[in-house]
C-alpha positions in Angstrom: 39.2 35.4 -65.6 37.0 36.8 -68.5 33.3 37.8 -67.5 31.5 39.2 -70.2 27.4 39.7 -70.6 26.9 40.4 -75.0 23.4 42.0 -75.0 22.6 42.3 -78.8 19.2 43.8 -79.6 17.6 43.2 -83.0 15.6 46.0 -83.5 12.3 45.4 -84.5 12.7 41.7 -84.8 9.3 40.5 -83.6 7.8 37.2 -83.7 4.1 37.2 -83.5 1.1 39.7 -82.2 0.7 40.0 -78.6 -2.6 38.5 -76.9 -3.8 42.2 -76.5 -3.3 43.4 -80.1 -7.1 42.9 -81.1 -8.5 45.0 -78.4 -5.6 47.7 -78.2 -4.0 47.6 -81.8 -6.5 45.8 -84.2 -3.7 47.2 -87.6 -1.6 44.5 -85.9 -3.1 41.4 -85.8 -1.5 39.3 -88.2 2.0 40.8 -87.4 4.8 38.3 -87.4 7.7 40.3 -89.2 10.6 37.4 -88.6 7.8 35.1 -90.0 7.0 37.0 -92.8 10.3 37.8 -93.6 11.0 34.4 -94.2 7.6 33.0 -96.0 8.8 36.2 -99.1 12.5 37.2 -99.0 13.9 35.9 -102.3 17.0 34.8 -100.1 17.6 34.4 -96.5 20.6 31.9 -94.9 21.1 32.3 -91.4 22.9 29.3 -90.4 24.2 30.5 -86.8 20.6 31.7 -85.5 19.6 27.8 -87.0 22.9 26.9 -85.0 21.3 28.4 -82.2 18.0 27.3 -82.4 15.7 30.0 -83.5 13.7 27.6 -85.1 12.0 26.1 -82.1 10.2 29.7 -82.1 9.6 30.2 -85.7 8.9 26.4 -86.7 9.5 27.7 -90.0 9.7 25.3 -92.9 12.7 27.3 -94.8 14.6 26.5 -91.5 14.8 22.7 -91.3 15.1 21.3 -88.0 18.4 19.0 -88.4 20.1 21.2 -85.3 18.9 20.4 -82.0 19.8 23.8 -81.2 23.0 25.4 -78.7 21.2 28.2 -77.2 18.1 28.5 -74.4 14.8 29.6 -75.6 11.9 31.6 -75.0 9.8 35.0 -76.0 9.6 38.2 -74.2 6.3 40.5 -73.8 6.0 44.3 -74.1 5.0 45.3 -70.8 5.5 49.2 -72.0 2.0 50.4 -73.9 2.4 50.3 -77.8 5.6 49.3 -79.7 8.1 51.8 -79.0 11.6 51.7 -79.3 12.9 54.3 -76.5 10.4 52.6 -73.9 11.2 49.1 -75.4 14.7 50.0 -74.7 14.5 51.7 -71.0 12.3 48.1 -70.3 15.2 45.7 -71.6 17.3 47.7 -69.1 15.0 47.7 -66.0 12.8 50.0 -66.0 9.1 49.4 -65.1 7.1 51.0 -67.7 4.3 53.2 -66.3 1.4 54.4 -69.0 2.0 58.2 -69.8 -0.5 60.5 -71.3 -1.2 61.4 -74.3 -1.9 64.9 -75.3 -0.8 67.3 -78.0 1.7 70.2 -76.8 -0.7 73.0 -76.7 -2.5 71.1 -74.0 0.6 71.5 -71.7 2.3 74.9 -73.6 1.1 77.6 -70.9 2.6 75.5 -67.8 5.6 74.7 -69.6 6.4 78.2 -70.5 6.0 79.0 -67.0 8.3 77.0 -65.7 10.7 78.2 -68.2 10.1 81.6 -67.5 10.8 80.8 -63.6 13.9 79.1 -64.4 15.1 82.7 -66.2 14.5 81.9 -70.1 13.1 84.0 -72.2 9.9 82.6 -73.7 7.5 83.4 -76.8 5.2 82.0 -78.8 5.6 83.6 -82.1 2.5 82.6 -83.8 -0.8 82.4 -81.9 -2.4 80.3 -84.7 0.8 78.1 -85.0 1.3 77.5 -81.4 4.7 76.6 -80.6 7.3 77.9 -77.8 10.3 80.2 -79.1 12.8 80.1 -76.3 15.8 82.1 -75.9 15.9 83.3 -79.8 17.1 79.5 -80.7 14.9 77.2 -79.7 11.4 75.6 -80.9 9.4 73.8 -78.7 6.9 71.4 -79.9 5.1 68.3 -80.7 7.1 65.4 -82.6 5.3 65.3 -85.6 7.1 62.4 -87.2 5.8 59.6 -84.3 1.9 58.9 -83.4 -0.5 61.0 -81.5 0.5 63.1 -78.5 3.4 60.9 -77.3 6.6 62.7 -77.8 7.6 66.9 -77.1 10.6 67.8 -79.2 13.0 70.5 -77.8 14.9 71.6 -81.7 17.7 74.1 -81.1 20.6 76.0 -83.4 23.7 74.8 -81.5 25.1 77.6 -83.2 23.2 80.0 -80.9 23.0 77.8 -78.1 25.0 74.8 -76.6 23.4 71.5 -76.5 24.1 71.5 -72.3 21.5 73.8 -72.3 19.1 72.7 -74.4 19.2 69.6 -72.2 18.4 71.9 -69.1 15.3 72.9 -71.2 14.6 69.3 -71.9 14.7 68.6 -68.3 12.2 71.2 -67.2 9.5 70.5 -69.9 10.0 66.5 -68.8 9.2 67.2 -65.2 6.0 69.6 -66.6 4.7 66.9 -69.4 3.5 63.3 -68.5 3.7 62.3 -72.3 5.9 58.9 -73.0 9.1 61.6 -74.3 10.8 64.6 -74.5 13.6 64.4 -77.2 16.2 66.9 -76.6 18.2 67.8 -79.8 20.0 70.5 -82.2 22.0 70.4 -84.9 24.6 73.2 -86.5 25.1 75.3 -89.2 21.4 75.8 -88.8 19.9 79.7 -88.8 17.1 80.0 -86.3 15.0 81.7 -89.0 15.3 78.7 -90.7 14.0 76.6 -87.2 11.0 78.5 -87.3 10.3 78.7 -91.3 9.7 74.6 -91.0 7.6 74.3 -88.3 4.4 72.0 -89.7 0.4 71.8 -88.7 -0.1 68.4 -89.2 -3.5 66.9 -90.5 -4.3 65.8 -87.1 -3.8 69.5 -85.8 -0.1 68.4 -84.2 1.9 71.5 -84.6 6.2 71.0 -84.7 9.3 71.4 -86.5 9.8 69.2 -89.9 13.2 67.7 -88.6 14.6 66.7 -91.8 13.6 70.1 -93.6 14.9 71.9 -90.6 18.4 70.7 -91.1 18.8 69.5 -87.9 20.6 66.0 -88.8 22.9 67.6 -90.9 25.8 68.2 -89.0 26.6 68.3 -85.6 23.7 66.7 -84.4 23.3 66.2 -80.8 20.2 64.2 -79.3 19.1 63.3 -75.2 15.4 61.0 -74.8 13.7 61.9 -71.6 11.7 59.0 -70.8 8.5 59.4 -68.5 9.0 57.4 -65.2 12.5 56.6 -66.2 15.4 56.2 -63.4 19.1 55.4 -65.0 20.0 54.6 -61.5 17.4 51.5 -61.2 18.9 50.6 -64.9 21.4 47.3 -65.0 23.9 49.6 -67.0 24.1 52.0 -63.9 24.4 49.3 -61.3 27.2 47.5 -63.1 29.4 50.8 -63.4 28.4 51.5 -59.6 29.9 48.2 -59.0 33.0 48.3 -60.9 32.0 46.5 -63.7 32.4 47.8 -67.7 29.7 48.5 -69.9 29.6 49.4 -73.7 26.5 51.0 -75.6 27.1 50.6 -79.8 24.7 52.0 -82.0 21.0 53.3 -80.9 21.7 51.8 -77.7 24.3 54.4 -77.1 21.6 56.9 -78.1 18.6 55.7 -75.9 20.3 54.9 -72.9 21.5 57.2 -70.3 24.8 55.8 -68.3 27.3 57.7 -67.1 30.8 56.2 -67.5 30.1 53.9 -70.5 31.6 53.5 -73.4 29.8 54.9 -76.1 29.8 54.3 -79.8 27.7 55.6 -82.1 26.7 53.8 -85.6 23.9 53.2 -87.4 25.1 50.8 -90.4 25.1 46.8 -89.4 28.5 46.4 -90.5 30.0 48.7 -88.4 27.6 47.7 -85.4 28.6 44.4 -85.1 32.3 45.2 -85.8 32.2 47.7 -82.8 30.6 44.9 -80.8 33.5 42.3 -81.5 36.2 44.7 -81.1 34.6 45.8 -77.6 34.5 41.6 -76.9 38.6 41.5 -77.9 39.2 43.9 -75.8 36.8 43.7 -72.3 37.7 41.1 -69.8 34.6 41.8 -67.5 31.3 44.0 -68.2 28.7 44.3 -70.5 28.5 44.7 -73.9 25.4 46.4 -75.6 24.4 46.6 -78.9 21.5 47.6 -81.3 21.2 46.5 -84.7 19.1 49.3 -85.5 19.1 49.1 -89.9 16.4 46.4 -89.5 13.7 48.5 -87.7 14.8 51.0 -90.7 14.0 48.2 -93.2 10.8 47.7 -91.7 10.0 50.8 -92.1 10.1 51.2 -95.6 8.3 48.3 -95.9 11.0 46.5 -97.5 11.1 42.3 -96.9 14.5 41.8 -99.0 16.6 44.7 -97.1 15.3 43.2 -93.6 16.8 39.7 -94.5 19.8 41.1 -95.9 20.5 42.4 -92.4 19.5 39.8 -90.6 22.3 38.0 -92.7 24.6 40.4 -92.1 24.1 39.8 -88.2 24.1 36.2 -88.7 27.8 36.4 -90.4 29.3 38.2 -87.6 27.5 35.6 -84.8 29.9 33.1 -86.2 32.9 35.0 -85.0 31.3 36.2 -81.9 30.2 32.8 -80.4 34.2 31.2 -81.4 35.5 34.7 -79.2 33.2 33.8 -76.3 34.9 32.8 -73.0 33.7 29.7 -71.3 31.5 32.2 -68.5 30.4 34.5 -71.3 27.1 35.0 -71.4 25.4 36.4 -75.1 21.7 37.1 -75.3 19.7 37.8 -78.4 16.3 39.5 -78.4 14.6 42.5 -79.7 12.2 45.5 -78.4 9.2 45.0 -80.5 7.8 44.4 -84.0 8.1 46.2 -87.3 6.2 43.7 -90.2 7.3 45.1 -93.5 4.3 42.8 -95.0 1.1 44.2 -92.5 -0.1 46.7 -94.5 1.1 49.8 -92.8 4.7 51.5 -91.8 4.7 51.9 -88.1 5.9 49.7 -85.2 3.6 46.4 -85.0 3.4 44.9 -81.2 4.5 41.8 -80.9 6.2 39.3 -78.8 10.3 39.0 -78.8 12.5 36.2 -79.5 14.9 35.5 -76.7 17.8 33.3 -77.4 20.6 32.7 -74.6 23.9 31.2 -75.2 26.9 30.0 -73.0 29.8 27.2 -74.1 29.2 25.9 -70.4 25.2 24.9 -70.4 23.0 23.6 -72.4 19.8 24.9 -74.1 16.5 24.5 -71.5 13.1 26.2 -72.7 12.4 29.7 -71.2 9.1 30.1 -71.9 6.8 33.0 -72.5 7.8 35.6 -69.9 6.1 38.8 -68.7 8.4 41.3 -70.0 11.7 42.7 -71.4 13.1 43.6 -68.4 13.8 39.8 -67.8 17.1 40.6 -69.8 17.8 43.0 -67.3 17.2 40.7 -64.4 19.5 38.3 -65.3 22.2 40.4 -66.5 22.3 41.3 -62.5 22.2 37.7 -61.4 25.3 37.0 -63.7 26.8 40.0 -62.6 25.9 39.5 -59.1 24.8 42.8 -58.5 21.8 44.0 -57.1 18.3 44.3 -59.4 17.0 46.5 -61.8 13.6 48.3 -60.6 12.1 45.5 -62.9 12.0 42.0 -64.4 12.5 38.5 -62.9 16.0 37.0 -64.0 16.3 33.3 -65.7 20.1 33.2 -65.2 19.3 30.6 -62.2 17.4 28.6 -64.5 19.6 28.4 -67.3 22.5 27.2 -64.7 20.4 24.3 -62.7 19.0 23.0 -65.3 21.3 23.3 -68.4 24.7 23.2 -66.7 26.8 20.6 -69.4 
């Protein structure tokens, strides 16, 4: 008998500030990007997320309400601080977000080059009034300058010089020395390590790291590992399900962000091929899960760009049709996202907000969900249809959906 969980994430998909946004993110007050998107895209049609129901959360006037709706509903808070995609991730898959610190690099550069130095590296730092850490001839150490304030250490190697295993084993030491929310890991080839160094930046607020485009980095061969503060894969619903015998698939940026061990992983960033590599993992999986990111929406936000964001949206909405008429009756499909991105706020950067959370099975019927606590709800009752034990966090509605919508 088929068993299969479809978790498909719509990054960036919010729908509406969180309570907390005037105290702790004033830019973001007005956010509602799936709002917005619809009150100014010259076109939008979405006819399976109306199918669905989405408009018993968006009460949106260019969605008419003529479809009682197929799928449960509710909204998801951010329990992690800010509107971050790598925690938003690690806290749809379990984990219990703890608040890191934020610091710039040079506030933690002397113990980290310690503990490098212990571990047998050889460590300089090149330019006293550029601080950075020069490890092993191939690798800059640094702060992420393309992200906000003191959150995120990047760890930039020549893979030429030096394999990607061990910049990871450097990752891993400056994530147990820093409390900051990440420690990216990555490297690229073809890359001189003169040319590493030549691009590392001051920033205007006094961050000092590589330029990752102008380093060359993405340009081939790139290799990439997030280090998340406080994050355990093991406590993670992916983990548990392939410690229980049960499949898993990561497709796009959720194959990036999430560490598991024995899943499949496919890479893509492009909608199409996203949702392709979701439904050919669907024909082909009798019993796991299947995760997905749509990540070209968060991109759209981004560049500020209302048009390009519906166009995806679309896009997704095409391929829904095909996924729901491929579901098995005890299939299981959940629709939500890890934060906000408003392309019409006034700014470029992540906007916190609220979640839509749509769940869909041909055996029950839709029952309200309400506003719950956090995104590690999905995670919670992926476990409770799996029947496996729970994620370090989250409170599952799988129960809820079955006693009360059951057809």
């Amino acid at each position: 008998m088929k068993k299969r969980a479809i978790l498909l994430i719509m990054d960036s998909l919010g729908v509406g500030a969180m309570e907390d946004v005037p105290r702790v993110r004033p830019q973001d007050k007005n956010a509602h990007t799936f709002r917005h998107i619809l009150d100014q895209a010259k076109k939008i049609d979405i006819p399976c997320f109306k199918q669905l129901g989405i408009n018993r959360l968006l009460h949106h006037p260019r969605l008419n309400d003529d479809q009682p709706g197929l799928a449960s509903w509710g909204t998801l808070n951010l329990q992690h601080e800010g509107a971050d995609s790598y925690a938003g991730h690690q806290e749809i898959m379990g984990t219990r977000p703890r608040a890191p610190v934020l610091e710039p690099f040079v506030a933690v550069i002397q113990p980290v080059r310690g503990a490098l130095e212990k571990a047998g590296y050889q460590v300089e730092i090149p330019e006293p009034e550029l601080p950075y850490l020069w490890v092993n001839g191939a690798v800059v150490i640094g702060d992420n300058i393309e992200t906000d304030y003191g959150q995120i250490y990047n760890v930039s190697a020549a893979l030429d010089a030096i394999p990607f295993t061990e910049v990871l084993k450097i990752g891993r030491i400056v994530r147990r020395v820093a409390k900051v929310n990440r420690v990216i890991a990555l490297g690229g080839e073809g890359i001189p390590p003169a040319r590493l160094r030549s691009s590392i930046e001051r920033r205007s607020d006094g961050l000092i790291g590589l330029n990752s485009p102008r380093s060359g980095v993405y340009e081939k061969g790139y290799q990439v590992r997030h280090l998340g503060y406080g994050v355990d894969p093991e406590r993670q619903i992916p983990n548990i399900l392939i410690k229980n015998g049960w499949n898993v698939d990561l497709i796009g940026k959720m194959q990036d962000i999430i560490d598991c061990d024995g899943a499949g992983k496919y890479p893509a960033v492009e909608t199409d091929r996203v949702m392709q590599i979701l439904l050919s993992s669907l024909y082909r999986m009798d019993r796991g899960l299947i995760a997905a990111t749509v990540q070209e929406t968060d991109l759209a936000g981004h560049a500020q760009d209302v048009d390009r964001y519906a166009r995806k949206i679309m896009c997704v909405d095409r391929y829904l049709t095909a996924l729901i008429r491929n579901m098995a009756d005890e299939d299981l499909l959940l629709i939500s996202a890890d934060h906000g991105n408003d392309p019409t706020i006034g700014h470029s950067q992540h906007t916190r907000e609220k979640t839509f959370l749509l769940a869909y099975g041909k055996k029950w019927s839709a029952v309200p969900l309400g506003e719950r606590s956090t995104l590690s709800d999905l995670a919670a009752t992926l476990a409770q249809f799996f029947g496996v034990e729970n994620p370090e966090n989250g409170t599952g509605f799988y129960q809820q959906i079955m006693e009360r919508g059951s057809l």
